[in-house]
C-alpha positions as CSV (number, residue, x, y, z in Angstrom):
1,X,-89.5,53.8,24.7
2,X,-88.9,52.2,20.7
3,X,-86.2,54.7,20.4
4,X,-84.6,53.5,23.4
5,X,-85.3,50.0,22.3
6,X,-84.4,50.6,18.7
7,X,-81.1,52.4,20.3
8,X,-79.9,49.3,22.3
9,X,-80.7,47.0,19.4
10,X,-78.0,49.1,17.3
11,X,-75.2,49.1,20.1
12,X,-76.2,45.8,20.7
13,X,-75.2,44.7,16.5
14,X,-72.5,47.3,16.9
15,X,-71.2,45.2,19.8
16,X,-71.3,42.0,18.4
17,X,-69.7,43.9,14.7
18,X,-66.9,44.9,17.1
19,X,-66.6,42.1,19.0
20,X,-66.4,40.1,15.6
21,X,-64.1,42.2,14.4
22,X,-61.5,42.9,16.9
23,X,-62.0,39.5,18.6
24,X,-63.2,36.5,16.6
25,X,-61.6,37.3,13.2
26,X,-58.0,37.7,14.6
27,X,-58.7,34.4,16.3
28,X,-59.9,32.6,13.5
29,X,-56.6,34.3,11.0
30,X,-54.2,32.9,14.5
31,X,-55.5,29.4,14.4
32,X,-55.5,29.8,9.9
33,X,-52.2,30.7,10.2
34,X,-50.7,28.4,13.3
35,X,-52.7,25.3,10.8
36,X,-51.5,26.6,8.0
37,X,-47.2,26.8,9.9
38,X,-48.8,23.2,10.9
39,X,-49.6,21.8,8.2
40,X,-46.9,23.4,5.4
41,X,-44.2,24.6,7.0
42,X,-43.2,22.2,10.1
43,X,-42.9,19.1,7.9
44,X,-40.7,21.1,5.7
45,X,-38.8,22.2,8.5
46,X,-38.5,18.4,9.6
47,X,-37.5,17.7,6.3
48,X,-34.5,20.3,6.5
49,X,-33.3,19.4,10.2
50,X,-33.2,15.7,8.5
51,X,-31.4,16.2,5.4
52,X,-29.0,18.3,7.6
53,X,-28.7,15.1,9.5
54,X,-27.9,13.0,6.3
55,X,-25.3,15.5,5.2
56,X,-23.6,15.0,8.5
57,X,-23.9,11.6,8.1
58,X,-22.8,11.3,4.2
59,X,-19.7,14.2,5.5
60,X,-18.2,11.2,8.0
61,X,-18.5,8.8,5.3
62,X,-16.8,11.1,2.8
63,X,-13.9,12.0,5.5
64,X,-13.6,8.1,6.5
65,X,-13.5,6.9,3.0
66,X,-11.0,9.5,2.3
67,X,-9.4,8.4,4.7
68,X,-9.0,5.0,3.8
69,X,-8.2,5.8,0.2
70,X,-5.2,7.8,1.8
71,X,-4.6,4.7,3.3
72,X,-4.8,2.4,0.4
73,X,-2.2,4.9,-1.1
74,X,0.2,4.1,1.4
75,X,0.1,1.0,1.0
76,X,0.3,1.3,-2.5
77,X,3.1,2.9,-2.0
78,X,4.6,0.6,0.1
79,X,3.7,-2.0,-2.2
80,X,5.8,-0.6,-4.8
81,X,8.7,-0.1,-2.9
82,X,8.8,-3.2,-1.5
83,X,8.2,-5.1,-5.5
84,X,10.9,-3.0,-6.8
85,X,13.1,-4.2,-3.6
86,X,12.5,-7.9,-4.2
87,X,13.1,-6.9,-8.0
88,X,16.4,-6.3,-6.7
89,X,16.7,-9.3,-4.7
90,X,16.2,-11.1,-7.3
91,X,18.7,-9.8,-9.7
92,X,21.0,-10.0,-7.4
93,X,21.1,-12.9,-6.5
94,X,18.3,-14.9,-8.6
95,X,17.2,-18.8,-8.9
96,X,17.9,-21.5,-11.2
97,X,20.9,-23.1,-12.9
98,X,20.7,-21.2,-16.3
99,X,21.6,-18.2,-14.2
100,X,25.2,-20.2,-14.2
101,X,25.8,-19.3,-17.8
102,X,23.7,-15.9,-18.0
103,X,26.9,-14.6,-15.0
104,X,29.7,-16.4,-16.9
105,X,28.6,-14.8,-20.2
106,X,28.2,-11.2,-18.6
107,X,31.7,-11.3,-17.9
108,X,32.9,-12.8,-21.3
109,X,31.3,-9.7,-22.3
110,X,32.8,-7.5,-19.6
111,X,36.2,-8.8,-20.9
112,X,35.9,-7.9,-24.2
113,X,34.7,-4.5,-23.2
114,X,37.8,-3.9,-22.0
115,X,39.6,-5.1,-24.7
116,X,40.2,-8.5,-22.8
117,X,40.9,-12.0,-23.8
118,X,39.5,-15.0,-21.6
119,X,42.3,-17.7,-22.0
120,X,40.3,-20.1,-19.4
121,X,37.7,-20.4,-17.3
122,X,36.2,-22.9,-15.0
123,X,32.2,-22.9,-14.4
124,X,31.6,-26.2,-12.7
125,X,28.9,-26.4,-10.9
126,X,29.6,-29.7,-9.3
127,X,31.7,-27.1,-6.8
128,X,28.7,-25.9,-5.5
129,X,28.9,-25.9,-1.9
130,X,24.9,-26.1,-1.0
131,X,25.5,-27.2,2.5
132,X,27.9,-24.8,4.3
133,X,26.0,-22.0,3.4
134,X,22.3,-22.8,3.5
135,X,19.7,-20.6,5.2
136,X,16.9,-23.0,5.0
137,X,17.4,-26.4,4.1
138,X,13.4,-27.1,4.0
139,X,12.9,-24.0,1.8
140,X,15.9,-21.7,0.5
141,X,19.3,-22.3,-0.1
142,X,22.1,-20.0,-0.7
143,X,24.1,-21.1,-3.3
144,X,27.7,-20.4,-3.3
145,X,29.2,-20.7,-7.2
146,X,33.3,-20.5,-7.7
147,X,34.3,-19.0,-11.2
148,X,37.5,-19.1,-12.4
149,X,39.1,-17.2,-15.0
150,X,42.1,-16.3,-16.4
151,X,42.4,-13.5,-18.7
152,X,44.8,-11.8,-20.7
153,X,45.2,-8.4,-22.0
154,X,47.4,-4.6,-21.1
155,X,47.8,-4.0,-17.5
156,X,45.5,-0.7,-17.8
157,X,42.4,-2.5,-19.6
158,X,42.8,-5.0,-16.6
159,X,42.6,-2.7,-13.7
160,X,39.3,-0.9,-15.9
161,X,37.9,-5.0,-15.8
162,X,38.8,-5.0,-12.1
163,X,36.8,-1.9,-11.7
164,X,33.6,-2.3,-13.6
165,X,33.1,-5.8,-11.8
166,X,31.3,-3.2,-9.8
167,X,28.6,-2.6,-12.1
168,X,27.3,-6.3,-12.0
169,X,24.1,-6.7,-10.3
170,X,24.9,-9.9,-9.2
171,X,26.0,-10.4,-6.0
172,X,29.4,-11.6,-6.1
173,X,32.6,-11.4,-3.8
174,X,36.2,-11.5,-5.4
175,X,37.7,-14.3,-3.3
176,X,41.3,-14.4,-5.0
177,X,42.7,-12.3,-7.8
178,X,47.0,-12.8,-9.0
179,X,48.6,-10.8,-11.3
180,X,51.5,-11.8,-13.5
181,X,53.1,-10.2,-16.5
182,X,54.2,-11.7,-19.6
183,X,54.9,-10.4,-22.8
184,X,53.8,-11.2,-26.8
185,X,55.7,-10.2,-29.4
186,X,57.8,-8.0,-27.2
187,X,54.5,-6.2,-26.0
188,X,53.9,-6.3,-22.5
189,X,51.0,-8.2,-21.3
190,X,49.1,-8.9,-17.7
191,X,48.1,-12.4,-16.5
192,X,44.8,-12.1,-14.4
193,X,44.2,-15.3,-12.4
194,X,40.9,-14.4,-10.9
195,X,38.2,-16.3,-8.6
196,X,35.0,-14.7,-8.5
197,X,32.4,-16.5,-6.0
198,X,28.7,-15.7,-7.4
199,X,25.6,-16.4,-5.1
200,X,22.3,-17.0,-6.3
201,X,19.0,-18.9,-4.3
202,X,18.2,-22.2,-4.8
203,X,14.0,-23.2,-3.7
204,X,14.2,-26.3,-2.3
205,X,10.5,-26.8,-1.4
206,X,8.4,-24.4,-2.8
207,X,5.5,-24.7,-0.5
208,X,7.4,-25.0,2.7
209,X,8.9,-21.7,1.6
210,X,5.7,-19.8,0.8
211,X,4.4,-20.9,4.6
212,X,7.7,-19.7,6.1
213,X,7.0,-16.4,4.1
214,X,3.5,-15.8,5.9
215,X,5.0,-16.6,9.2
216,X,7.4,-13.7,9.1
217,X,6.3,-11.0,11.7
218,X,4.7,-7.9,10.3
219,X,7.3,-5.6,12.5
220,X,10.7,-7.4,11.0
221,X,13.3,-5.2,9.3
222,X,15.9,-5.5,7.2
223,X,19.1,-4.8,7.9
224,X,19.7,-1.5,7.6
225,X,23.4,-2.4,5.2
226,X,21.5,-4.5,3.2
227,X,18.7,-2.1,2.9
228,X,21.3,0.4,1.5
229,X,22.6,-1.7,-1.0
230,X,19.0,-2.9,-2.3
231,X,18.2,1.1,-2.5
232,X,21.4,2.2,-4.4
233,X,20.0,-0.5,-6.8
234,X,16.7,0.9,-7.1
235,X,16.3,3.1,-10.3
């Protein structure tokens, strides 16, 4: 009867070893481990999914700022373009009276380039017609400016004036041109009566014109002739 008892008391602790072993330790390492995934490894996890969320996030930013610098270059461009256009506008046909004598000496000079001689010349401004061809008589006029010149010199050097009138940026229009021939010292000589009509702007209210400027529609062109001749002048 004691060995029995003494038997069953071992299988008993043998029992309880096993069931220890195979049952309560594994249980225990699960919820060690799961606590420890829990506790370490989820928040790091979070911490993953979210910065994958703020690099999402910062990507869009980066593509629409991007975009917007793309944007900004565009503009810049257009900027540029249309500067270097009103540069030309300006040249062409620019403001202010000194502009007078600046055009009447440019083609003194183109004269003697060609070997030329200015007998007269007219520059009176008092034969300005400011009326007949005003485009805004509240804030920019057209000026219209008569020169008149006579000039002297060999019938070849005169046709190489006529054609380098051309290279003036000015905007000007050769309203009457007569040749006669003449002689000096038994030389032959050309006569050039010549009328050249310059045109420049004149502001007539300054402010008036820089509120007509911002009322101009976004979508307006220019024609596409005088767009041409403003971008042949374009270096």
């Amino acid at each position: 009867m004691d060995n029995t008892q003494k038997l069953g008391k071992v299988e008993k602790k043998v029992g309880q070893k096993r069931l220890i072993k195979f049952y309560v330790l594994p249980f225990f390492s699960v919820l060690i481990f799961i606590g420890v995934i829990g506790f370490l490894v989820i928040p790091k996890v979070l911490d993953i999914f979210n910065a994958l969320d703020q690099i999402s996030s910062l990507s869009e930013q980066a593509q629409k700022k991007t975009q917007t610098i793309a944007d900004l270059n565009v503009l810049t461009q257009g900027s540029n373009l249309i500067l270097a256009q009103l540069n030309v506008i300006n040249q062409t046909a620019p403001t202010g009276s000194t502009e007078v004598v600046t055009f009447r000496d440019k083609i003194t000079t183109l004269c003697q380039n060609n070997s030329l001689s200015v007998i007269t010349q007219k520059l009176s401004e008092s034969d300005i017609n400011e009326n007949a061809n005003s485009i805004n008589t509240l804030g920019l006029s057209l000026l219209e400016i008569p020169f008149l010149f006579e000039i002297q010199g060999s019938y070849q050097d005169t046709l190489d004036f006529i054609e380098d009138l051309s290279s003036i940026e000015d905007f000007i229009i050769v309203r009457e041109m007569e040749f006669t021939s003449s002689s000096l010292n038994s030389a032959p000589l050309t006569v050039l009566k010549l009328r050249v009509d310059k045109y420049q702007f004149s502001i007539v209210n300054q402010d008036i014109l820089d509120s007509q400027y911002i009322t101009v529609p976004i979508d307006s062109k220019i024609n596409d002739i005088v767009l041409k001749y403003i971008e042949s002048k374009i270096k």
